[in-house]
FIBA-567870 format. One record per residue: x, y, z of N, C-alpha, C, O in turn; residue in one letter. Coordinates in steps of 0.2 Angstrom, whole numbers, plus 5000, padded with zeros to 4 digits. Each point is the difference from the previous one (the first is absolute). Example, Ala and Ser with C-alpha at 12.3 -4.5 7.8 and 13.67 -1.06 7.14 Angstrom:
506649725039499650065000500450065000500549995003A
499350064993500450065001499650055003500350065001S
END
This chain:
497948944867500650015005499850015007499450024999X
500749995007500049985006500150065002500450034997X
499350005006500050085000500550025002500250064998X
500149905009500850015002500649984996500650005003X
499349974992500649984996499950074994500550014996X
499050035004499550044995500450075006500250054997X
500049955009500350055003500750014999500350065000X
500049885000500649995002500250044991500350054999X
499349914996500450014993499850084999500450024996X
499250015006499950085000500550045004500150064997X
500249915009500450045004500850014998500450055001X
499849884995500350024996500150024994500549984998X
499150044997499750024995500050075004499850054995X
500249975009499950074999500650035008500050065002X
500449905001500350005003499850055007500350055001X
499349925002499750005004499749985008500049944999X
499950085006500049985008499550015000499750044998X
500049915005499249985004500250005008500449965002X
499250105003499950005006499350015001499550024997X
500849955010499349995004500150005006500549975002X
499050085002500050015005499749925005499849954998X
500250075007499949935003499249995003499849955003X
499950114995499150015002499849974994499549975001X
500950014991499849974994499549945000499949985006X
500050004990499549915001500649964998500550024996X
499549935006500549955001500349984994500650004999X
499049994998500349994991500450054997500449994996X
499450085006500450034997500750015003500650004997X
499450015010500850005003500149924997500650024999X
499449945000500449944998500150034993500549984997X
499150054999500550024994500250064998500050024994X
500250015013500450055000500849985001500249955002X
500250104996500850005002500250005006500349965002X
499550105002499950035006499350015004499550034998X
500749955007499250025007500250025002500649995001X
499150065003500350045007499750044999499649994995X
500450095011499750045003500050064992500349974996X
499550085004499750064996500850034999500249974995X
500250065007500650045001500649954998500450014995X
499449945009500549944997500249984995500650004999X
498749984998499949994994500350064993500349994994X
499650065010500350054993500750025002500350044996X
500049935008500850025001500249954996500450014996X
499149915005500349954996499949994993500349964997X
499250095000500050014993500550064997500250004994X
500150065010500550044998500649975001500550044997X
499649895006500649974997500249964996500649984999X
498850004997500149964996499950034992499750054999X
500649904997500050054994499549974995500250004994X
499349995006499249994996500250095001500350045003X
499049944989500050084997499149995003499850065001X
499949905000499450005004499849965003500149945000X
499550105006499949995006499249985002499650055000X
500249905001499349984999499849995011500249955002X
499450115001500150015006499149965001499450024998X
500749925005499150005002500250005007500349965004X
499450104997499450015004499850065002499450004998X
500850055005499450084998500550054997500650004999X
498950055001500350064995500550025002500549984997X
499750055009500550035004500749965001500650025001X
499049914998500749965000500550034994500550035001X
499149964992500250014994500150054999500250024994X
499750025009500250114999500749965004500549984997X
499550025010500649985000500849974998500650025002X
499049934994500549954996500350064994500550014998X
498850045001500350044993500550065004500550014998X
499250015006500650055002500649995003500450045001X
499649885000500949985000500449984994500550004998X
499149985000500249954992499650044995499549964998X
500650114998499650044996500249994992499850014994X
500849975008500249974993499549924996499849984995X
500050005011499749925000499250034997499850065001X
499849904996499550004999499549965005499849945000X
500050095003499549955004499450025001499750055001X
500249884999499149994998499549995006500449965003X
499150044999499549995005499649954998499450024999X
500649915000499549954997499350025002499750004995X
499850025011499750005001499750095003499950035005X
500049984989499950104998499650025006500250055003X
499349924999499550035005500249975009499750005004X
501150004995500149955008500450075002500650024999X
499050005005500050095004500349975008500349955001X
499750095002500349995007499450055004500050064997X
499449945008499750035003500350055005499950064999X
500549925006500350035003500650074996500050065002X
500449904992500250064999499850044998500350055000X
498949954995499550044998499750055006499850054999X
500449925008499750055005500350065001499950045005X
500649984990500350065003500250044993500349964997X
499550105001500550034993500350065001500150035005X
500149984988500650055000499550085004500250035005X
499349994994499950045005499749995004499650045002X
500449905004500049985003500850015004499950035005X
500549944994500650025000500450085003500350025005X
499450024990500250075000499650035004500250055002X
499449935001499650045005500249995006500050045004X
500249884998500349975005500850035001500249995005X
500250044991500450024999500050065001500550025004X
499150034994499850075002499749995008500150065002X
499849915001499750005006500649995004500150045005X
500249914994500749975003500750044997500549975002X
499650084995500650024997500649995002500550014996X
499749975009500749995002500049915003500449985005X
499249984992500049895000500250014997499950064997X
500549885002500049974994499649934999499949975004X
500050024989499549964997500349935000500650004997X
499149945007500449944999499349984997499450025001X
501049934994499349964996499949954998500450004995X
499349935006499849925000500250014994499750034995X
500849915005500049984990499549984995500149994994X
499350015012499249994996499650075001499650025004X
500750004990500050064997500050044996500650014998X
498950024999500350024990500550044999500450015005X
499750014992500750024997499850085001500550024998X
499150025003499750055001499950005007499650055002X
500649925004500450005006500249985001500150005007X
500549974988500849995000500250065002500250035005X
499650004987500350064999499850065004500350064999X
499549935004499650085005500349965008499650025004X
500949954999500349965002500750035002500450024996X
499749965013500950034998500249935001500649994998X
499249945005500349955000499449934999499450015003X
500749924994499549965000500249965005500550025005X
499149914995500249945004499749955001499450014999X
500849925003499449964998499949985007500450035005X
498949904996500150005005500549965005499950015006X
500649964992500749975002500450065001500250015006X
500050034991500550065002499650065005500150025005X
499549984992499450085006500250025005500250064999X
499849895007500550025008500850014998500350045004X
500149954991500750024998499850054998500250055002X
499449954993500050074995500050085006500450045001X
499049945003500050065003500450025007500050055003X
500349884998500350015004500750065000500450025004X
499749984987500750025000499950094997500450044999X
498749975001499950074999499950035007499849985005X
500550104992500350035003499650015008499550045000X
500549925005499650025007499750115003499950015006X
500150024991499950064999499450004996499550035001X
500649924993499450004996499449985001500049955004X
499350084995499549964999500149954997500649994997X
498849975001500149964995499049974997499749955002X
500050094993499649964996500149944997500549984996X
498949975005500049954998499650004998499550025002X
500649944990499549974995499949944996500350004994X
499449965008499350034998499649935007499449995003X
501249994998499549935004500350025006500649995002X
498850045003500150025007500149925004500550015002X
499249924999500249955003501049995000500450005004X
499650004991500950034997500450045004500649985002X
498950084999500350065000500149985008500650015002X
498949965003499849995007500549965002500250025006X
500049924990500449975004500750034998500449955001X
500150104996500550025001499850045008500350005005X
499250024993500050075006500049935006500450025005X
499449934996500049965007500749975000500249985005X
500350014989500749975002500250065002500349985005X
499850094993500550044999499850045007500450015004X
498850014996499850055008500050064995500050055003X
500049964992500250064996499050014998499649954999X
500350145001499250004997500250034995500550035000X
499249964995499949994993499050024997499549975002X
500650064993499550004997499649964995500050014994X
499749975008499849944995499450024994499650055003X
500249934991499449984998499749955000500349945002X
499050094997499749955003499849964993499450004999X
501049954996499849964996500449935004500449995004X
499349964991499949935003500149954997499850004994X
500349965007500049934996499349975000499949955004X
499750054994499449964999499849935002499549985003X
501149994994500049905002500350005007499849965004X
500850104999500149975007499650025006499949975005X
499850104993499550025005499449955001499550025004X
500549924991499749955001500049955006499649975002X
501150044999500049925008499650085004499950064999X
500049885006499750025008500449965004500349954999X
499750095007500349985006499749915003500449965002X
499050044997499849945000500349964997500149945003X
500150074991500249934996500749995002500249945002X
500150094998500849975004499949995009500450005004X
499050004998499849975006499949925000500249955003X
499250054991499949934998500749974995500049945002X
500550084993500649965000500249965004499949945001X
500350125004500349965007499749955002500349965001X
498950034999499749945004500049934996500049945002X
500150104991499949934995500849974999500149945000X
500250115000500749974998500650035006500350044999X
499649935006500650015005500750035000500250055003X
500149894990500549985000500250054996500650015000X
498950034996500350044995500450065001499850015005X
500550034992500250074999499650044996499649984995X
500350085008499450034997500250084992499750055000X
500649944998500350054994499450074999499549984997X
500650065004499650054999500550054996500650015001X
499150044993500250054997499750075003499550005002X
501050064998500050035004499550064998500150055003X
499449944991499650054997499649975002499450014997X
500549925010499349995003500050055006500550025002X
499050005001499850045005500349985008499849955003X
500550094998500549985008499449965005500349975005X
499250054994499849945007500049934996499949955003X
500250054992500149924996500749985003500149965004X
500550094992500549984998500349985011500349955002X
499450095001500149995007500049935003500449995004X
499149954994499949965001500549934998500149955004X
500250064990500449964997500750015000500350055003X
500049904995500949985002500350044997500450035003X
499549984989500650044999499650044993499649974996X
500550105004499850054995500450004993500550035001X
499649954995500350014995499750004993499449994999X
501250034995499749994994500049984995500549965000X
499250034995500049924997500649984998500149944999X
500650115000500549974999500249975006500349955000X
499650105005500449965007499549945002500349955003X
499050044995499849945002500549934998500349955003X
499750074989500249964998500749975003500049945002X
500550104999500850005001499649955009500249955002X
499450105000499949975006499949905003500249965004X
499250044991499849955001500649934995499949945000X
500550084997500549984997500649965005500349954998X
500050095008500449985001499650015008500550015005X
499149994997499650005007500149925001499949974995X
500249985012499749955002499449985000500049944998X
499350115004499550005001499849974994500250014994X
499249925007499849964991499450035000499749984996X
500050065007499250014999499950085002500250035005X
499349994989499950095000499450015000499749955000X
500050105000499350034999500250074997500550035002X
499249994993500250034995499850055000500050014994X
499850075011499650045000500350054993500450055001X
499549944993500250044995499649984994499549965002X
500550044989499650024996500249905000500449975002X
499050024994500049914999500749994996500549975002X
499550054991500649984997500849995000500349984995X
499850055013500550005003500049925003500649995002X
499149964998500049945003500349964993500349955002X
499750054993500249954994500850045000500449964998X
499950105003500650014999500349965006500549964999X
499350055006500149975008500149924998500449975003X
499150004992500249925001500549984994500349954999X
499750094997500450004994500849995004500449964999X
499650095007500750025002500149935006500549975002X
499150024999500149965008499349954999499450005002X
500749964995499449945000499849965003499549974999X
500950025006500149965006499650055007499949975005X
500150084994499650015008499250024996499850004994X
499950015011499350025001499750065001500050035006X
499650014987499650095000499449975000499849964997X
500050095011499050034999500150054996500550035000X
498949984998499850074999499850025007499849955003X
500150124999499650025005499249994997499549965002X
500450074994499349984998499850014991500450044996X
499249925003499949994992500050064995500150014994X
499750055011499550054996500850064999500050054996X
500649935007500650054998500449994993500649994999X
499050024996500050044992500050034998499450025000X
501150034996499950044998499750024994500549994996X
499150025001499650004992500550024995500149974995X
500250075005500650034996500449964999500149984994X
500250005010500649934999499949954999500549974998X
498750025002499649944995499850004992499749954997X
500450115000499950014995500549994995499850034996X
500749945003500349984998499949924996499549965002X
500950024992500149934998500449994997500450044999X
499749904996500549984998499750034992500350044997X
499349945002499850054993500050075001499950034994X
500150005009500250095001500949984998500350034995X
499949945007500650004999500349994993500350054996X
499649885002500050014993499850054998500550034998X
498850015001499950054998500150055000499950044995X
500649995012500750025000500650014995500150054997X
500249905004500649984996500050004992500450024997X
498849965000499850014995500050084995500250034995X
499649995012499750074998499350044998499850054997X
500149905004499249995000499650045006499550024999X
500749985007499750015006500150025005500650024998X
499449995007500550045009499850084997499650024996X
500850005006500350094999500750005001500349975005X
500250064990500450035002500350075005500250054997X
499849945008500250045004500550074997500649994997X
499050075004500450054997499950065007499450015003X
501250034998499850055004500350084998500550004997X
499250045004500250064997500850015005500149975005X
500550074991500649995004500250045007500449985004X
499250094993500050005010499949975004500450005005X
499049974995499749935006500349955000499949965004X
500550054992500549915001500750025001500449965003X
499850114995500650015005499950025009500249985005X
499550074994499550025006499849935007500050015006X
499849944990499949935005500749954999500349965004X
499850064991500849975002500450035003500549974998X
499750085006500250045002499949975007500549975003X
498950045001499749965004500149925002499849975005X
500550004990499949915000500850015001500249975005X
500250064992500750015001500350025006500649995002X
498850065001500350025008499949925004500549985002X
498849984999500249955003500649975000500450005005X
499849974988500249964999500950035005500349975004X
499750094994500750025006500050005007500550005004X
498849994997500150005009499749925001500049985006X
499849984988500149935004500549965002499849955004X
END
């Protein structure tokens, strides 16, 4: 049997949703239900009624898919697909910054474990971030965690100082300033899309900052037929899937992220099967504790 007709009869045999984030490899966003952004993705599995939730793409995604949806079973296809940046920062890590600062509050990147959810007074992603903080209390500090380029560009919409950590996105502090000097000369005509976990003299350079959900929405009902893509590669096959008709550079070949390439269509199966992934399990303080946090967003967006 065909391995995707081998998914389709597993998913309902056990009545089940396949997401994927949009850094995935292209075959598997085509056989997934939904594509889209980390947060997204898990509002759009808590409303759907699958008893399991099959999340590719990293850990954090899938802690968060469980702590909205903890009734649902959901699995990690690819066990060892980590997030670096949110590994940069832990729970005593947290409390110390917290005792140093005692009277911030903790705003925290939805690319995040669930152990700075939970030590958290409010989350956000990168599309909400500038709302989020704009609607805390101005009297407040405010700590930011865990991705200081993140953290940097509210502070430049808002004028607001803010404390940052210093963890990072690994793949976007890959562009340089050079290379969206060289788009410009190679592709004139294009639009330049940059995500805002790359480093502000990059993001400075380019037309418009956004995030892979808003790229997508962007380039969807935009005029503009031709883009340069300063974000992770696998964002370009969602981009032609939705709009076939215009034209994505990558900014450069080497913007991959190894976590989101670990993934496949046999983990999946293997998934569904029960053979293989992990099922995401979190102890219940930490999943009501970061749900607590994911829920204040969702009031002030």
């Amino acid at each position: 049997m065909d391995i995707k007709e081998q998914i389709k009869r597993l998913k309902k045999e056990k009545n089940a949703v396949i997401l994927a984030h949009t850094y995935q490899p292209g075959d598997i966003q085509d056989a997934a239900d939904y594509v889209g952004d980390s947060y997204g993705l898990s509002v759009q599995a808590s409303n759907t009624d699958a008893d399991v939730i099959v999340f590719c793409g990293v850990r954090f995604m899938a802690e968060t898919a469980h702590i909205l949806s903890p009734s649902k079973k959901v699995i990690l296809p690819a066990e060892d697909a980590g997030c670096p940046m949110a590994d940069m920062i832990n729970g005593d890590d947290i409390v110390k910054l917290k005792e140093k600062y005692p009277d911030y509050l903790v705003m925290c990147y939805v690319n995040s474990t669930s152990e700075i959810k939970a030590h958290s007074d409010v989350c956000c992603t990168s599309s909400n971030a500038v709302k989020i903080a704009q609607k805390l209390p101005p009297e407040k500090g405010i700590l930011f965690v865990p991705d200081q380029h993140l953290g940097s560009y509210i502070m430049e919409q808002l004028g607001r100082e803010m404390v940052l950590w210093d963890g990072f996105c690994p793949t976007h502090v890959r562009i340089q300033p050079e290379m969206i000097k060289q788009a410009r000369e190679l592709y004139p005509d294009a639009s330049i899309l940059i995500h805002p976990e790359a480093p502000r003299a990059c993001r400075e350079l380019c037309d418009q900052v956004l995030s892979t959900g808003q790229m997508v929405q962007h380039v969807k009902t935009s005029e503009t037929m031709e883009f340069v893509i300063a974000t992770e590669l696998g964002l370009i096959h969602t981009l032609q899937r939705e709009r076939p008709d215009k034209t994505y550079h990558p900014l450069f070949s080497g913007l991959l992220c190894p976590n989101m390439k670990k993934g496949s269509l046999e983990q999946i199966v293997s998934a569904l099967e029960g053979t293989g992934g992990e099922v995401i399990t979190l102890p219940q303080e930490i999943r009501q504790k970061a749900k607590y946090s994911l829920t204040c967003m969702l009031e002030l967006s």
